[in-house]
Residue frames as qw, qx, qy, qz and C-alpha x, y, z in Angstrom:
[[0.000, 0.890, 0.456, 0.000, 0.00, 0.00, 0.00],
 [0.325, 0.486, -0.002, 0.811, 1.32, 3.76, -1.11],
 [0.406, -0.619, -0.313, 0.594, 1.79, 5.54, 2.36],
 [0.232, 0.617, 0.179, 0.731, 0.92, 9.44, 1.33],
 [0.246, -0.595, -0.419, 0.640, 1.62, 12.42, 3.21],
 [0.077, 0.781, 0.451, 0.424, -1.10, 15.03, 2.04],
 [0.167, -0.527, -0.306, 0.775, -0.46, 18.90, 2.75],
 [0.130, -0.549, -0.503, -0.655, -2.78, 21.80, 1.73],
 [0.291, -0.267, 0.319, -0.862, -3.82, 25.44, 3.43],
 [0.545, -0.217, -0.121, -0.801, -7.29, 24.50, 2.71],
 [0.279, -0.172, 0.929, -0.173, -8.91, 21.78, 4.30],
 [0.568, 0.585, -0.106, -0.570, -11.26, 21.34, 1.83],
 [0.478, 0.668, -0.541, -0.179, -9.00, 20.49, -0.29],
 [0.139, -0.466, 0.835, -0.257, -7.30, 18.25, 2.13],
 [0.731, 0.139, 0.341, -0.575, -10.80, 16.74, 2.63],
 [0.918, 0.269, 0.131, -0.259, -11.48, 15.35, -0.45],
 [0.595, 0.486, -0.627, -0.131, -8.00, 14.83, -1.73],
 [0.120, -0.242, 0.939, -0.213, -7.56, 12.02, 1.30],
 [0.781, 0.227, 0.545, -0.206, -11.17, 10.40, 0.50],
 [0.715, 0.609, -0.303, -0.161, -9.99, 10.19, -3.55],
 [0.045, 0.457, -0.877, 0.143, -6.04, 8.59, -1.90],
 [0.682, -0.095, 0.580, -0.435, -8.75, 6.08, 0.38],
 [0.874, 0.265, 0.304, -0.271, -10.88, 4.97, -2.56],
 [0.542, 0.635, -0.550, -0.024, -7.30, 4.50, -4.57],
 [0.952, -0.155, -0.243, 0.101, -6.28, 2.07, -1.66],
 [0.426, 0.571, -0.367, 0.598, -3.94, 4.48, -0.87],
 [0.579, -0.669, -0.396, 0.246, -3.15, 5.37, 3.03],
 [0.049, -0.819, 0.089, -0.565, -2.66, 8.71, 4.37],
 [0.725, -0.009, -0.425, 0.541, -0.16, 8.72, 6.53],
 [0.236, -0.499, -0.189, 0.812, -0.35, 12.58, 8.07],
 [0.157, 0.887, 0.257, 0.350, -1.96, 15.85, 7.08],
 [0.427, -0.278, -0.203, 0.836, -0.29, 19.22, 6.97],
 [0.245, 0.879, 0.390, 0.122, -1.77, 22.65, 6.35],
 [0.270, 0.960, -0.068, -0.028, 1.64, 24.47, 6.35],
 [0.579, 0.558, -0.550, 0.225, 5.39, 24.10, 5.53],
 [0.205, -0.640, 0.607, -0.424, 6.48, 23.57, 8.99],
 [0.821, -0.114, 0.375, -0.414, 4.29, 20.84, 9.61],
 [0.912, 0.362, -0.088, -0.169, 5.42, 19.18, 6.72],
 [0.249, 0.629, -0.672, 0.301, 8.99, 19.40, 7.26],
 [0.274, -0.496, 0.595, -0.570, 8.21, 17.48, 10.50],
 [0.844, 0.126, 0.262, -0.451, 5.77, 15.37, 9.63],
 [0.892, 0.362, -0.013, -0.272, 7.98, 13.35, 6.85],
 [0.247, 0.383, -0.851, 0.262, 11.11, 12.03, 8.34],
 [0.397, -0.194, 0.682, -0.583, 8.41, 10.96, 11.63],
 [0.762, 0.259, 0.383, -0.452, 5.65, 9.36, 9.19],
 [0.416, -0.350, 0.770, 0.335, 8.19, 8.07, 6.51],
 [0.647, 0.540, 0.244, -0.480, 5.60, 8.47, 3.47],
 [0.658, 0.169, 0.597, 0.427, 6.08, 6.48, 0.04],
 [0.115, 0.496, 0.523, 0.683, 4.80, 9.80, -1.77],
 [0.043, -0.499, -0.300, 0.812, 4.46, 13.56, -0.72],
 [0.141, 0.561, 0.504, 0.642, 1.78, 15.04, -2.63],
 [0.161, -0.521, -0.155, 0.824, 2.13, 19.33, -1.72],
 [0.252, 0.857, 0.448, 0.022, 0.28, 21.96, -2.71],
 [0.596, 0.510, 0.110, 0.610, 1.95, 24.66, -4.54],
 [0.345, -0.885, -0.084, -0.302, 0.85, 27.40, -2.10],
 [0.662, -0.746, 0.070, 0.019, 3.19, 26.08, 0.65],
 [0.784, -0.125, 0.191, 0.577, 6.16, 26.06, -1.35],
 [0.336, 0.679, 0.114, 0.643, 5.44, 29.35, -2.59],
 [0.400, -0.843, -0.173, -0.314, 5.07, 30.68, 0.84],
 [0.806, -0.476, 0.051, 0.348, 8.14, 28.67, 2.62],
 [0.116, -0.911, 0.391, 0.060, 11.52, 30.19, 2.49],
 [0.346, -0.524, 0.722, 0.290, 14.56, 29.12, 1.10],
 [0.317, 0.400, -0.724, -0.464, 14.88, 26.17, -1.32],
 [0.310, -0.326, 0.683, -0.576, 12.22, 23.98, -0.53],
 [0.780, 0.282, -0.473, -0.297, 12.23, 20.98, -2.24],
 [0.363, 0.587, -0.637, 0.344, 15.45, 20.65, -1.14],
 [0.211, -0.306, 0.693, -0.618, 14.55, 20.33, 2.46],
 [0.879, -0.022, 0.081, -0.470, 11.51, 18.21, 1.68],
 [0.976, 0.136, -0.151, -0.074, 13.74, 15.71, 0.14],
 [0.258, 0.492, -0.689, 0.465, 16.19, 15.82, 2.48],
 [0.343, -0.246, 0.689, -0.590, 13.80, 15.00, 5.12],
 [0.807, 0.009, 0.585, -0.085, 12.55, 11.93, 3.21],
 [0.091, -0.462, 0.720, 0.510, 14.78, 11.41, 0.59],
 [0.243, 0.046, 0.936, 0.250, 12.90, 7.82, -1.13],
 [0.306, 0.676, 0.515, -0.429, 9.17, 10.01, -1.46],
 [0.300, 0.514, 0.455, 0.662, 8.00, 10.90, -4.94],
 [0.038, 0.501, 0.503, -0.703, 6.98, 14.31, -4.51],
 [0.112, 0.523, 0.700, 0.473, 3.80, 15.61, -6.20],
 [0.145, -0.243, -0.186, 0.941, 3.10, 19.03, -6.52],
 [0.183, 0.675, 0.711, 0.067, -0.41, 20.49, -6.87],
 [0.226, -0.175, 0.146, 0.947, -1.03, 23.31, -8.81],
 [0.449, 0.515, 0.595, -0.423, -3.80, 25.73, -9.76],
 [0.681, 0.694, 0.035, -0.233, -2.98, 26.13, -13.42],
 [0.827, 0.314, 0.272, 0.378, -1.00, 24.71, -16.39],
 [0.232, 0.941, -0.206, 0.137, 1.37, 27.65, -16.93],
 [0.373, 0.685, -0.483, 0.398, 4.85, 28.54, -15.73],
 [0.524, -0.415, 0.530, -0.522, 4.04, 27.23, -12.56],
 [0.974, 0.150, 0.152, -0.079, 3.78, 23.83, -13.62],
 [0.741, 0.557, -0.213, 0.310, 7.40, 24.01, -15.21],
 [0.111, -0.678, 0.509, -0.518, 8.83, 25.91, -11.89],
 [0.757, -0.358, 0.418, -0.352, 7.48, 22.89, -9.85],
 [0.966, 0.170, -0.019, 0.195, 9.06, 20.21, -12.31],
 [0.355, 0.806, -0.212, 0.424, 11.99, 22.23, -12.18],
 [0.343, -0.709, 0.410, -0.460, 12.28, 23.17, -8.33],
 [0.030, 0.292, -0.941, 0.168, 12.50, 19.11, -7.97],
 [0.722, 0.091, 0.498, -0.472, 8.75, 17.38, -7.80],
 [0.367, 0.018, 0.908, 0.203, 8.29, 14.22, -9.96],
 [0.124, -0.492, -0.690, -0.517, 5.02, 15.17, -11.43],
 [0.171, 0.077, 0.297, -0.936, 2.39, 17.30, -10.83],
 [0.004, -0.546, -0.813, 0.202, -1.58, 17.53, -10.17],
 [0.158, -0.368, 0.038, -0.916, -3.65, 20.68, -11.67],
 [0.133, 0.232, 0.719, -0.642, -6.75, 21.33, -9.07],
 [0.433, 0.392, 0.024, -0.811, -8.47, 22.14, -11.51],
 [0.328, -0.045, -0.859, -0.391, -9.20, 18.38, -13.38],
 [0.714, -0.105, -0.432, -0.541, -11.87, 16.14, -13.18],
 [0.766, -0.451, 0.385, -0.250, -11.86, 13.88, -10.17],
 [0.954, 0.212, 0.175, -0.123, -11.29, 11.30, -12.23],
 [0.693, 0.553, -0.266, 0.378, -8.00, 12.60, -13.98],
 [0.216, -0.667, 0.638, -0.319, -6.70, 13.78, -10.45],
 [0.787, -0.390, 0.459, -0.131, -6.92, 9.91, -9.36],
 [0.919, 0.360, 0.065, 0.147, -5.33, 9.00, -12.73],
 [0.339, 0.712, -0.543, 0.288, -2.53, 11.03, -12.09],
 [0.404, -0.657, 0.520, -0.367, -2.50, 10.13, -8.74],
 [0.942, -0.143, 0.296, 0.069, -2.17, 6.37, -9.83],
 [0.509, 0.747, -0.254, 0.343, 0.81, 7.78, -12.56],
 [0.142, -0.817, 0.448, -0.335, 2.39, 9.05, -9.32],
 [0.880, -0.266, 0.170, -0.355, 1.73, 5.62, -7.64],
 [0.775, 0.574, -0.154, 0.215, 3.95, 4.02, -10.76],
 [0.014, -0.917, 0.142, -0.373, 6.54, 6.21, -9.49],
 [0.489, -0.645, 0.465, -0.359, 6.64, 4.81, -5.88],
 [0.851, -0.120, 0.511, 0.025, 6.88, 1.08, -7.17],
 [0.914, 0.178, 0.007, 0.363, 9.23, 1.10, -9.36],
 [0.165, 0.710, -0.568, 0.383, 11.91, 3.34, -7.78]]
């Protein structure tokens, strides 16, 4: 089973993206709703697959992939974003595996989110 650690301001958001991980078979391992938390949360909860909203890496300081995958190196990270633009290319860039707009279709967020899945079993 893919051990995810979900962060996101909103909880909303948080909401439904951990019942869409559920009905993937996936397990949610920790919620965060801001950079700190996360930083903490994913050396302690060891997650197969960090899937971050775009917000809290635009908000955190410094270089902050970097520190995500330093503080669980083996985690795909997936970065959620609210549009296809330059922001989508900064987040493949800055170091995330793949990304998630917020703006699909349920349906295509759980296809990526089995894409991402890929990811975790065969690294």
């Amino acid at each position: 089973m893919i051990r995810v650690l979900l962060a996101a301001p909103q909880p909303d958001v948080r909401a439904a993206l951990r019942l869409l991980l559920l009905d993937l078979s996936m397990e949610v391992v920790g919620e965060a709703a801001d950079w700190p938390t996360i930083l903490a949360l994913a050396p302690e909860n060891q997650p197969d697959m960090l899937l971050v909203d775009w917000e809290l890496i635009t908000v955190a300081s410094g270089n902050t992939l970097t520190q995500l995958r330093a503080a669980c190196p083996p985690a795909a990270v997936i970065v959620l974003i609210s549009q296809l633009d330059a922001r989508q290319q900064a987040a493949l860039s800055a170091g995330a595996d793949a990304f998630i707009s917020k703006g699909e279709m349920p349906d295509r967020v759980a296809d990526r989110l089995r894409a991402a899945a890929e990811l975790v079993l065969v690294s």
